[in-house]
N, CA, C and O atoms as a DFTB+ gen file, in Angstrom:
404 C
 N C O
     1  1       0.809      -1.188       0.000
     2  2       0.000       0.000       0.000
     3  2       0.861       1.263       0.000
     4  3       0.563       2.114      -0.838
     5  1       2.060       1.547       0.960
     6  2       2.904       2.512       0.862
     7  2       3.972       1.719       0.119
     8  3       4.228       0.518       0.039
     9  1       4.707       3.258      -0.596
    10  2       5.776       2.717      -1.316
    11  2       6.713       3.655      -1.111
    12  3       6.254       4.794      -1.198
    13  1       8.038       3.580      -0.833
    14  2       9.530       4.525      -0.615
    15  2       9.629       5.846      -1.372
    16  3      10.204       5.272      -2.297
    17  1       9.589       6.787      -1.687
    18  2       9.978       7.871      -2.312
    19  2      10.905       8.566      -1.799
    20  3      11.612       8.106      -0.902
    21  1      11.105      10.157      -2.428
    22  2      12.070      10.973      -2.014
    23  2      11.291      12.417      -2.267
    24  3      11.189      12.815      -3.427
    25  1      10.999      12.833      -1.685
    26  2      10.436      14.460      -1.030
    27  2      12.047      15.633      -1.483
    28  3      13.004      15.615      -0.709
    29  1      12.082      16.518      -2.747
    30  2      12.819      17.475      -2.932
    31  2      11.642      18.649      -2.473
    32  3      10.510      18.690      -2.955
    33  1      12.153      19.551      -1.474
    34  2      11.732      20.676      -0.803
    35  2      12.786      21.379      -1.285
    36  3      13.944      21.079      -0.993
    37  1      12.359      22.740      -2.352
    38  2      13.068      24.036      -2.648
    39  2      12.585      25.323      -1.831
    40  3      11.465      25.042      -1.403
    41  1      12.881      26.392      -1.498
    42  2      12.421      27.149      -1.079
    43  2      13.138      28.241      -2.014
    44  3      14.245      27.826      -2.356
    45  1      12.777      29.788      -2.642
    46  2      13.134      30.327      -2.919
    47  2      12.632      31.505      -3.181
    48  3      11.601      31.741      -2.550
    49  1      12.919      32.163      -3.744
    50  2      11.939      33.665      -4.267
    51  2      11.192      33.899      -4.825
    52  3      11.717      34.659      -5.639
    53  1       9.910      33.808      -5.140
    54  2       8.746      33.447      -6.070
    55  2       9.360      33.572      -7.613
    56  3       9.415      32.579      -8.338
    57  1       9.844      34.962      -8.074
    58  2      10.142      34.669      -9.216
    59  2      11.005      33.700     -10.031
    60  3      11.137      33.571     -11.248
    61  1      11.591      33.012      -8.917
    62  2      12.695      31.838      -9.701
    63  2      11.449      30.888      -9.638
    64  3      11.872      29.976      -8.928
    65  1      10.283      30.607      -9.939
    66  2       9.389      29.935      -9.603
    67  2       9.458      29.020     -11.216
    68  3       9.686      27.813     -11.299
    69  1       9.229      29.844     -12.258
    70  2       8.888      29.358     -13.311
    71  2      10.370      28.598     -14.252
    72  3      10.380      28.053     -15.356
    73  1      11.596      28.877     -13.189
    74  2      12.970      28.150     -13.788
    75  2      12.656      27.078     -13.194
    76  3      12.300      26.196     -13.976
    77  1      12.643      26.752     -11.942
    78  2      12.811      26.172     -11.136
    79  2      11.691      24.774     -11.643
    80  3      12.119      23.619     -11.635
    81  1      10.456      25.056     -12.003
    82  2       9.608      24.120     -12.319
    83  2       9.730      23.803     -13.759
    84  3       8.926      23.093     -14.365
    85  1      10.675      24.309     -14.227
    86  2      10.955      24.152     -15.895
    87  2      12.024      22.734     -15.940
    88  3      12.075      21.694     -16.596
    89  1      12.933      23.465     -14.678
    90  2      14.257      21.969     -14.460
    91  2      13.095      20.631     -14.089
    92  3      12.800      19.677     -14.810
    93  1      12.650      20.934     -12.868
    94  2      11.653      19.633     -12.347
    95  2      11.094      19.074     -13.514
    96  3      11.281      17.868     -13.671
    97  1      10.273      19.852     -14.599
    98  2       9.852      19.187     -15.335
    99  2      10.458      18.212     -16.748
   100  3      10.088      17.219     -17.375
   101  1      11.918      19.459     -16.781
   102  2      12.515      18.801     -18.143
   103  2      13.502      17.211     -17.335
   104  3      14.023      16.309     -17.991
   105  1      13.483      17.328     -15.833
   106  2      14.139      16.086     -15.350
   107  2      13.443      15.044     -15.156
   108  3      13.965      14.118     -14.536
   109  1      12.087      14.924     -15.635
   110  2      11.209      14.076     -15.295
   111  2       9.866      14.379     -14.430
   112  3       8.788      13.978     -14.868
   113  1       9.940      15.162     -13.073
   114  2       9.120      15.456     -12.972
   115  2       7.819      15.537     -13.510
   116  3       7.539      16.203     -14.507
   117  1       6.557      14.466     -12.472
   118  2       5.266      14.621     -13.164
   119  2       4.701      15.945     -12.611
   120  3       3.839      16.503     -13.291
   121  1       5.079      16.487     -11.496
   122  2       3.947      17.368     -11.015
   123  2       4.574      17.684      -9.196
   124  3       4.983      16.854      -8.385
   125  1       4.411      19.345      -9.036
   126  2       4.988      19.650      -7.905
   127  2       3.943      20.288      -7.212
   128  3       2.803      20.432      -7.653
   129  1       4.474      20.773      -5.804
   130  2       3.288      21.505      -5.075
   131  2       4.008      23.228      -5.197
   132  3       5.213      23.465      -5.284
   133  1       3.040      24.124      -5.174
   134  2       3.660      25.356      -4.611
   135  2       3.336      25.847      -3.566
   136  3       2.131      25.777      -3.324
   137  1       4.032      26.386      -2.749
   138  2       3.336      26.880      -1.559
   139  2       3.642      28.164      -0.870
   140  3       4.764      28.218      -0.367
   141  1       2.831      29.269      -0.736
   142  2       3.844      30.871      -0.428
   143  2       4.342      30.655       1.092
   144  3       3.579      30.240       1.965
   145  1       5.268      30.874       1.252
   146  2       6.139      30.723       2.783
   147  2       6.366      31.851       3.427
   148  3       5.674      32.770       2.991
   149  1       7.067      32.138       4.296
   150  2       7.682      33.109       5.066
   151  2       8.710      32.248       6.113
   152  3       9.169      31.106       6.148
   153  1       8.789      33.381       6.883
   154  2       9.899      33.102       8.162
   155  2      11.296      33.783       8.521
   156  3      11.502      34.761       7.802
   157  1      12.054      33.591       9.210
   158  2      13.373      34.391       9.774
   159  2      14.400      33.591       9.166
   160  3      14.462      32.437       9.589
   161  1      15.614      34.083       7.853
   162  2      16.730      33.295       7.728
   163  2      17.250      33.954       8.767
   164  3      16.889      34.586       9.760
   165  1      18.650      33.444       7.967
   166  2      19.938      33.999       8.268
   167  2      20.268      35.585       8.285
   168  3      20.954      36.261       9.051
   169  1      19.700      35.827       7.427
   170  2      19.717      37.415       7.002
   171  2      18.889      38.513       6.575
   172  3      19.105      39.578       5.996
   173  1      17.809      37.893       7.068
   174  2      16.471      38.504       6.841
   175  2      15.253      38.145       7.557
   176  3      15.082      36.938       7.728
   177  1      14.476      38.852       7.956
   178  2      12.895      38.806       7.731
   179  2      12.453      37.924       6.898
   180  3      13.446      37.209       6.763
   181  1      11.440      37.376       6.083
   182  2      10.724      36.691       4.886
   183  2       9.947      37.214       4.617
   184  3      10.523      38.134       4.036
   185  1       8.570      37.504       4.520
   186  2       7.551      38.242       4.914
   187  2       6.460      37.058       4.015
   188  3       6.554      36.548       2.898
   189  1       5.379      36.937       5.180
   190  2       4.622      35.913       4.497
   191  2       3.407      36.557       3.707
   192  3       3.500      37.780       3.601
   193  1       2.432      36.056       3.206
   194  2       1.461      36.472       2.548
   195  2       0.358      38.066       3.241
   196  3      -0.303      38.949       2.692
   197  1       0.633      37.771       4.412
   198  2      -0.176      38.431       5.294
   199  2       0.271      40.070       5.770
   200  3      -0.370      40.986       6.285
   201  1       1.921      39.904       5.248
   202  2       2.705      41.334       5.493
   203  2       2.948      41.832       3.993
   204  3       3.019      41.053       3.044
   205  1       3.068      43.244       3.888
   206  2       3.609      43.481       2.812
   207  2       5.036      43.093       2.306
   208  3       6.079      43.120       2.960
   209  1       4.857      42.722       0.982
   210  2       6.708      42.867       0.644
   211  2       7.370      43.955      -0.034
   212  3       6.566      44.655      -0.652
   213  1       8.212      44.215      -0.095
   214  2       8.788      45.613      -0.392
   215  2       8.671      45.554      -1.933
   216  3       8.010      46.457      -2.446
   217  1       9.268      44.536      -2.822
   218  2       9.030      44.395      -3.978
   219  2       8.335      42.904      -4.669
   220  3       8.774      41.763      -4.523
   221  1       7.504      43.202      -5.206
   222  2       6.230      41.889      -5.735
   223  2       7.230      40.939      -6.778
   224  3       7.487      41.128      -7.967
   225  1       7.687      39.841      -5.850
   226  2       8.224      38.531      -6.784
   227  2       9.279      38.338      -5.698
   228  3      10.105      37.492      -6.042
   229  1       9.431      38.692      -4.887
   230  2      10.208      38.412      -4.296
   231  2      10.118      37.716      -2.679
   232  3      11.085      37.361      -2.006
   233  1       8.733      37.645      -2.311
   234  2       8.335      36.771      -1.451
   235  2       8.708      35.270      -1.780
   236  3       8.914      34.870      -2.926
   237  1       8.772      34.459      -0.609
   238  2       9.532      33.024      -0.961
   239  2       7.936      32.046      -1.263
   240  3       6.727      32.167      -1.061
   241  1       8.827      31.147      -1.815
   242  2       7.581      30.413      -2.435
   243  2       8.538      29.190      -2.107
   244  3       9.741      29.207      -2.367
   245  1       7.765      27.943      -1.406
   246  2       8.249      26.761      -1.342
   247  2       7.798      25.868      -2.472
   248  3       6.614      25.964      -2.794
   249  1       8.799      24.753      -3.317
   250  2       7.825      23.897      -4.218
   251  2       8.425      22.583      -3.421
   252  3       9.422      22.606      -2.699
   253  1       7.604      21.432      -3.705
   254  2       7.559      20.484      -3.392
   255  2       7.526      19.340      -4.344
   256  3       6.431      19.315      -4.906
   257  1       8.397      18.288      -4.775
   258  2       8.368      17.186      -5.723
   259  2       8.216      16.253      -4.815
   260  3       8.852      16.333      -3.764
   261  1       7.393      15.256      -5.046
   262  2       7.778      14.100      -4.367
   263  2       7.987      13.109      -5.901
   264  3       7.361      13.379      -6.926
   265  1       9.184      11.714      -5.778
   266  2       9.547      11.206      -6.697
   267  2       9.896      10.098      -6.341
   268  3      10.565      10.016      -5.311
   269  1       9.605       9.084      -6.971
   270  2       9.872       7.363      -6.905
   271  2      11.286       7.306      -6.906
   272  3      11.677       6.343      -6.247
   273  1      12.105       7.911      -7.351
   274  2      13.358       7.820      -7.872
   275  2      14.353       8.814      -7.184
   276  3      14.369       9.982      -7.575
   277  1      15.033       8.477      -6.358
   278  2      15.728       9.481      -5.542
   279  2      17.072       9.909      -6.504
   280  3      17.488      11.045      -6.280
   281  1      17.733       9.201      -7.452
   282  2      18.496      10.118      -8.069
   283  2      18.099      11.028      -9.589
   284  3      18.894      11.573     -10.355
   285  1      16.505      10.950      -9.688
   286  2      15.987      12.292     -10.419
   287  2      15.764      13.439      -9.520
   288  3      16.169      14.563      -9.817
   289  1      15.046      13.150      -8.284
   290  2      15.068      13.885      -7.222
   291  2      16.479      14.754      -6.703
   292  3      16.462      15.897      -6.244
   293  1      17.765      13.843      -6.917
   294  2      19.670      14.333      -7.036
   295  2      19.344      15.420      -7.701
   296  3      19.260      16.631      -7.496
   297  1      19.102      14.295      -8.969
   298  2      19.674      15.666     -10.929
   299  2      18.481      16.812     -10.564
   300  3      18.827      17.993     -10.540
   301  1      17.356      16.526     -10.337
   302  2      16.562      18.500     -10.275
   303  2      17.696      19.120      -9.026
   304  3      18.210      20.206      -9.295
   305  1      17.936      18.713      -8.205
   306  2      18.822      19.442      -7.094
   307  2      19.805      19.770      -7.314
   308  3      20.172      20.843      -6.837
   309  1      20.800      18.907      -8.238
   310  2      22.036      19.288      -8.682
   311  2      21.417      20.737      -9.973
   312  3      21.450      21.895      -9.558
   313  1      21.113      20.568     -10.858
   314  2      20.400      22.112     -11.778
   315  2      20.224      23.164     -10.877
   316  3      21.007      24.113     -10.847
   317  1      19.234      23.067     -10.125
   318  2      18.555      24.169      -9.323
   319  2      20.016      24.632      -8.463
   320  3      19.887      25.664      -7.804
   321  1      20.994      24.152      -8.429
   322  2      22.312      24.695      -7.382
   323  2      22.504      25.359      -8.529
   324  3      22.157      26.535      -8.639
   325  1      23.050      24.715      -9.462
   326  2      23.953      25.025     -10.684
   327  2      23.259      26.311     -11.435
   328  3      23.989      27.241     -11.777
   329  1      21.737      26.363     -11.710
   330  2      21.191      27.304     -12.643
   331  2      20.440      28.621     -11.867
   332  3      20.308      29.761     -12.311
   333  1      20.061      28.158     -10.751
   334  2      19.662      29.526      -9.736
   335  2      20.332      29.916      -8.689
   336  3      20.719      31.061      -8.459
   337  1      20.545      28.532      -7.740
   338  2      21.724      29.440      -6.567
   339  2      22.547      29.853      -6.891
   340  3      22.881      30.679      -6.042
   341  1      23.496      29.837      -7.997
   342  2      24.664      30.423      -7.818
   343  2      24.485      32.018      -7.970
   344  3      25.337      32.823      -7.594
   345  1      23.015      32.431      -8.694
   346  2      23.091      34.042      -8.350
   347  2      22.012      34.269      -7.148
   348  3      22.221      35.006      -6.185
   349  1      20.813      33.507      -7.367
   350  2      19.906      33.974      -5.881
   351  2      19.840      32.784      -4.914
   352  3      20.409      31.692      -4.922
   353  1      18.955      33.358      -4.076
   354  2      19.416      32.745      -2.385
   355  2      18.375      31.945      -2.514
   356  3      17.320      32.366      -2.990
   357  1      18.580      30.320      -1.990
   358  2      17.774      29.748      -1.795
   359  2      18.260      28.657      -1.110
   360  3      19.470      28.477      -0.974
   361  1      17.201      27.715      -0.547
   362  2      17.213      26.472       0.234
   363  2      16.722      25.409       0.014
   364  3      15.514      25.417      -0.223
   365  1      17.477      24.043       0.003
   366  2      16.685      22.943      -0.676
   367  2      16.902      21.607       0.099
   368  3      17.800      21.540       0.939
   369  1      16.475      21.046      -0.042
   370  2      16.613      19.588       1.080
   371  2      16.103      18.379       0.637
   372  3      15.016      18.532       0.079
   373  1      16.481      17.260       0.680
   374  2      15.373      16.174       0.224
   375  2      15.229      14.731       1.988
   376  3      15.948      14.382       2.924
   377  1      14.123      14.486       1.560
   378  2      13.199      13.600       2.273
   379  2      12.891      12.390       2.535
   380  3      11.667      12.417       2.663
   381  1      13.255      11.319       2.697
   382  2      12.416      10.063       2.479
   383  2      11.274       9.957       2.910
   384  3      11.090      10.296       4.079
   385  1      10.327       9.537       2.248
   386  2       8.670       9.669       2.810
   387  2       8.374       8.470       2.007
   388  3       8.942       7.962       1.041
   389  1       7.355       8.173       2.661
   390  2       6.274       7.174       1.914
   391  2       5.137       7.413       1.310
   392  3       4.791       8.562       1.587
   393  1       4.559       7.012       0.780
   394  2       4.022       7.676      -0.220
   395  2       2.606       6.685      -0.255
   396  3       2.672       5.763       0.558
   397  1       1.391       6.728      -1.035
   398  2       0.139       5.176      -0.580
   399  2      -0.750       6.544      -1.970
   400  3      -1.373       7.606      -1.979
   401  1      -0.203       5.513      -2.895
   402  2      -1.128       5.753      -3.963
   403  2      -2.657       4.887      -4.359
   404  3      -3.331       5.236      -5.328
């Protein structure tokens, strides 16, 4: 009934939204979640849906893959370092979860 997967959690700036789901998708990816976030980094405030943000696209937006295959789940993570962090700020992590399709 459950089966093993791998949970990639990105977090980033809304506007890297539409790169970011372009890699997921050209790596296989069937389908992600989006979700608007907030909270306190390292070096900032966040500001969630409920506060203003100073400039529109730049509130964080979390996406979510979950994937049968933990080294497609790698390759979108390895891109997303390679094609967005290296100029904007972001955070990414992956998961083992189970999954009951």
């Amino acid at each position: 009934m459950f089966h093993n997967a791998t949970k990639l959690v990105i977090v980033t700036e809304h506007f890297m939204c539409k790169k970011v789901c372009d890699i997921i998708e050209d790596c296989g990816g069937k389908g992600y979640t989006l979700v608007p976030t907030g909270g306190k980094g390292l070096h900032h405030l966040h500001p969630t849906l409920d506060q203003a943000t100073v400039i529109e696209g730049f509130d964080n937006l979390k996406i979510e893959v979950v994937m049968s295959n933990q080294e497609k789940a790698e390759q979108i993570a390895e891109r997303v370092v390679s094609e967005c962090f290296e100029e904007y700020p972001g955070v990414m992590y992956l998961e083992d979860v189970r999954i009951c399709r």
